[in-house]
N, C-alpha and C positions, 0 to 999 in steps of 0.2 A: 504494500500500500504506500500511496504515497506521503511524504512526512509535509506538514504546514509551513516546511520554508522549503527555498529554491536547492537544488544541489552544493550551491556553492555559497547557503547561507545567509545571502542575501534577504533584505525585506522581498514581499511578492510582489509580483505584478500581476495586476488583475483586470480584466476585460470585460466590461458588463455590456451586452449587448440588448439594446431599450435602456437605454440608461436614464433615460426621462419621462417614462411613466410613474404611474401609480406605484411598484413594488421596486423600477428601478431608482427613482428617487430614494427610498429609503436604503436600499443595498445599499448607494453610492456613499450616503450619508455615515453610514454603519462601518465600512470598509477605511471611509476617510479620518474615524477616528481610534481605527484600531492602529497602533504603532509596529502591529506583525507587515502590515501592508505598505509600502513604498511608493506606490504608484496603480493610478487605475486612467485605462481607458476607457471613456465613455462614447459606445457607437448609436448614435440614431438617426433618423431619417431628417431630422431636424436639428439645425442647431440651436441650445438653447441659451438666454439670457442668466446663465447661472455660472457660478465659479466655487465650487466647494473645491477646500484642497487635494495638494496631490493629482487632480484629476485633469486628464487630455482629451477632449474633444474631439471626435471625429464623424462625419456627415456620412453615414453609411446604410443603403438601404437592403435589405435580405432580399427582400424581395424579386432587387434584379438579377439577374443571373449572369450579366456577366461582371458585376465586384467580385473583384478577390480576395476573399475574409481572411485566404490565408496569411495574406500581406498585415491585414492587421490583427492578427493573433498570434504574431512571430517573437518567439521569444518569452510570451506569457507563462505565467504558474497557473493560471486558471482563467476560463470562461463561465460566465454565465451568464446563460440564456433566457432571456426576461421577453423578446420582442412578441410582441402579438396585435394581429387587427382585427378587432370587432366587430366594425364596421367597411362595407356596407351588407346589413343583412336582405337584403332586396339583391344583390348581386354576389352570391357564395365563392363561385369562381376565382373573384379577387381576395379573397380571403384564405381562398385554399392557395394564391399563389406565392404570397408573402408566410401567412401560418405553417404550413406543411411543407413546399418546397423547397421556402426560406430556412425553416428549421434544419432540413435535410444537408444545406449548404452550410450552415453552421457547425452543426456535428463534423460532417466530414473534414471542412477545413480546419477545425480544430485539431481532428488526428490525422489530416496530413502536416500541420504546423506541430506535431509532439507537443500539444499542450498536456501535460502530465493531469490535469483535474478539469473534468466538464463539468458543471453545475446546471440545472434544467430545469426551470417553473413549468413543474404541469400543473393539476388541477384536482379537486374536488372531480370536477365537471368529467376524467377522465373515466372513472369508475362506472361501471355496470349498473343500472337500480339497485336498491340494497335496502338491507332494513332501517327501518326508522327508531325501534326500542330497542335496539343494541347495539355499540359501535362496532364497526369492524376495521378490520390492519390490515396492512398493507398488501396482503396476498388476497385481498379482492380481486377479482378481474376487474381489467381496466378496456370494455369496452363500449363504452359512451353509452348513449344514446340515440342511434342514428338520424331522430328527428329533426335535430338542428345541428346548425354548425359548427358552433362552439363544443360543445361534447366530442360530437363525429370527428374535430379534426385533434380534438385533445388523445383520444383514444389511438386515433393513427400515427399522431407524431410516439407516441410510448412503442409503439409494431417498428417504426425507424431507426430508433435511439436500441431496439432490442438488437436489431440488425448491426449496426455501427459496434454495439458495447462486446457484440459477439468476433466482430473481425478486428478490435482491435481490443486485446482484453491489456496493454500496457495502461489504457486511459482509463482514470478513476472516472464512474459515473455518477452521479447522482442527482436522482429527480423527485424533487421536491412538489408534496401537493399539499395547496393552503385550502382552504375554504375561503368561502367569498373574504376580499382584503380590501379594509377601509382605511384611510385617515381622511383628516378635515380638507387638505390641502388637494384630495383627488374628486371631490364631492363634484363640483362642477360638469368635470369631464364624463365621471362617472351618471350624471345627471342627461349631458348629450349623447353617451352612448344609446343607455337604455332607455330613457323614458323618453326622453325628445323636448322640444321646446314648447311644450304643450302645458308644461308642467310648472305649478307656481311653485317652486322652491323655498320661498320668503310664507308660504302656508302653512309648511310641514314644521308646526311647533305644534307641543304638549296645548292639549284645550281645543284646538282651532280645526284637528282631524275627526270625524264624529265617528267614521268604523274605523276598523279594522278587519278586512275578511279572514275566515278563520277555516281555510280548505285543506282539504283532506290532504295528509303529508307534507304539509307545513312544517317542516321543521329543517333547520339548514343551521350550517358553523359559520362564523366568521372568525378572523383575524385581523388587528392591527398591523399597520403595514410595517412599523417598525419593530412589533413582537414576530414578521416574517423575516424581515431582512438581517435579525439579529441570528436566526436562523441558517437564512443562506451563509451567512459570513463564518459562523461556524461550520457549515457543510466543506466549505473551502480551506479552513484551515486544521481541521482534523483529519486521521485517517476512516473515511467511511466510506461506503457505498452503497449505493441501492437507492431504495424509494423512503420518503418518509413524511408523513400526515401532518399539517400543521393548522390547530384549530383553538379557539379559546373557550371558557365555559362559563355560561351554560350551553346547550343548543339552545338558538332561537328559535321561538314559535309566537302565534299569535298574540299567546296570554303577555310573552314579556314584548314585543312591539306595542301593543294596547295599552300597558306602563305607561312604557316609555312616552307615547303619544298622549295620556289621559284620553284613548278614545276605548269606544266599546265592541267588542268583540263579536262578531256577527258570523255564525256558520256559512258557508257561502259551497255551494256545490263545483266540484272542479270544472265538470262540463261546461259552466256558465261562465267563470273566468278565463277558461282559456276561450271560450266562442267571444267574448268582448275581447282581448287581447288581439285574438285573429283578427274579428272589421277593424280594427283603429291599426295592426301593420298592415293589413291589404289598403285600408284607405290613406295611410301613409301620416298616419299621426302621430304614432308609437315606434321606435326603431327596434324594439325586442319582440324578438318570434312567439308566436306561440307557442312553438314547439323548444324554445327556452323557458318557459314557465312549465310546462309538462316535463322538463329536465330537473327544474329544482325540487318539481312535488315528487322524484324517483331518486333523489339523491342519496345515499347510506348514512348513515352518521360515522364519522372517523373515530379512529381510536388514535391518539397520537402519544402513546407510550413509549415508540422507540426516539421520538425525537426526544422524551424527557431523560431518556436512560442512554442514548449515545452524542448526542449535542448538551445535555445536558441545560435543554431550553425549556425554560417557564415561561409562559407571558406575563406581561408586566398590564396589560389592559383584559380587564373582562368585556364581557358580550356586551353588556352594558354601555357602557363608557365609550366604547368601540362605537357601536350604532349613533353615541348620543354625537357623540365627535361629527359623525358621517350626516347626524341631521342639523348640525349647528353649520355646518359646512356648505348645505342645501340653501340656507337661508342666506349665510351672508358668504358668499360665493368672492374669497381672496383669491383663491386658486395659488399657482406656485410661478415659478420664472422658466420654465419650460410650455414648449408650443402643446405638450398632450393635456396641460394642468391649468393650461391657461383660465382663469376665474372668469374671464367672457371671449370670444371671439369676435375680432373686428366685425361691425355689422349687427352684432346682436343676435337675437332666436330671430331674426329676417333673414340672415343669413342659412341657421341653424335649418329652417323651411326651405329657403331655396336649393337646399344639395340633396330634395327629396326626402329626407327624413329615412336614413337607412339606405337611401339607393348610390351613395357616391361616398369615398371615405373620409 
């Protein structure tokens, strides 16, 4: 296995590929204050307005195929792989060609560049249906969902990275799966993926929500994004490998959103939520599938024992606190100094409409 410094001693070098998302901000953050690390590259398809230390910039999109990743992953102690596009859910294609292909191109040039440690955000979203009153570890199957995108392609990059880890077994693997990941700073973004510009953000306070629907299989994990990244950053600097669960407690379900919200809890049949989800993406209001909702109500519950017993990781935010974060964030929408966190887009929700609402990324 491989040891948390370089062969020759050296702090690491680290390669966070998305390093301006949602989960990459926090890596980058996390990485920049551990003194084992010397330097991180940060790849994204954007450059952004930020300068945390140690860290090097560079404008790199997976998606194309013809950058060569190996160029910039020469010489690293480790990668990890954060990039993902969500959007658009009206056009999968594009999604499968940055998500899956892009992934594909990552992997590889990482063990043609001898990077000694791959690091790899999968998902919740990757896993099989599973039960909801028991958790389960990580030898669940990890075959999505095939309803929607997100799952479907979560599940096939794990069938890739099996292929990669199998012909080159010199490179340390590990693939990391969080439950859904908030902080304040990604609420915005997180706001235009899923829900769309539809949605009053500045509503979503305690008092002012009157239900809560309360459907069948409601129940889903979250994590803070820096109780994730504190995570990653131990998967890179230990020797491990394999898969491991990263969730905070309690599970969420409607009684503790209903809290949270001071609103009331109302049983709500699933057939009827996902047929209203369906007209508002086919009428292009909502950017989240339907068959994204029918993924959450078949999610497993995780067990994340091995990441408390080989990372040796607690989280530091409960479900609670986590969510309140993510609805204080909804409301007063700072967002962060990167193009994916941005707290408004040039143009406003006119913009946010005019790219379709799910049809353009």
């Amino acid at each position: 296995m491989t040891p948390p410094v370089s062969p020759e001693g050296h702090p690491l070098t680290v390669v966070v590929v998305g390093a301006t998302g949602n989960i990459g901000t926090g890596v980058v953050r996390a990485l920049a204050a551990d003194p084992r690390v010397g330097s991180i590259r940060g790849l994204a398809r954007r450059r952004p307005d930020w300068a945390p230390p140690k860290t090097q910039w560079r404008q790199v999109d997976v998606g194309d195929a013809a950058t060569d990743l190996a160029e910039h992953f020469a010489g690293a102690d480790a990668v990890i792989h954060l990039a993902w596009l969500f959007q658009p859910t009206h056009d999968p294609l594009t999604t499968w060609r940055t998500n899956v292909a892009g992934s594909e191109r990552v992997f590889r040039a990482a063990a043609a560049a001898r990077v000694p440690t791959l690091v790899y955000s999968s998902s919740v979203g990757a896993y099989s249906p599973g039960p909801k009153d028991r958790p389960v570890d990580e030898a669940w199957p990890t075959h999505g969902w095939p309803e929607a995108a997100y799952p479907r392609e979560k599940a096939y990059v794990e069938r890739v990275l099996d292929t990669v880890e199998h012909a080159h077994p010199q490179m340390r693997v590990v693939r990391m799966r969080p439950g859904f990941v908030f902080q304040r700073s990604a609420s915005p973004e997180q706001r235009r993926l899923f829900a769309g510009p539809f949605v009053p953000g500045t509503l979503l306070r305690p008092g002012l929500v009157p239900v809560v629907p309360d459907l069948p299989g409601l129940r889903f994990q979250v994590v803070h994004t820096d109780d994730a990244a504190a995570a990653f950053v131990q998967a890179v600097l230990r020797p491990v490998r394999g898969a491991f669960n990263l969730a905070t407690a309690p599970v969420v379900d409607a009684a503790l959103l209903g809290r949270l919200l001071r609103a009331r809890v109302v049983r709500v049949p699933a057939t009827a939520a996902t047929a209203a989800v369906s007209a508002l993406w086919r009428l292009h209001l909502v950017p989240a599938t339907p068959g994204l909702l029918r993924t959450v109500l078949r999610l497993p519950v995780m067990d994340t024992a091995r990441a408390a017993a080989e990372l040796d990781w607690v989280p530091r935010y409960g479900s609670a606190q986590t969510l309140a974060e993510f609805l204080r964030g909804l409301r007063e929408p700072l967002g962060a100094p990167t193009p994916p966190l941005a707290g408004s887009l040039p143009g406003g929700r006119l913009r946010e409409v005019a790219t379709g609402v799910g049809s353009r990324p």
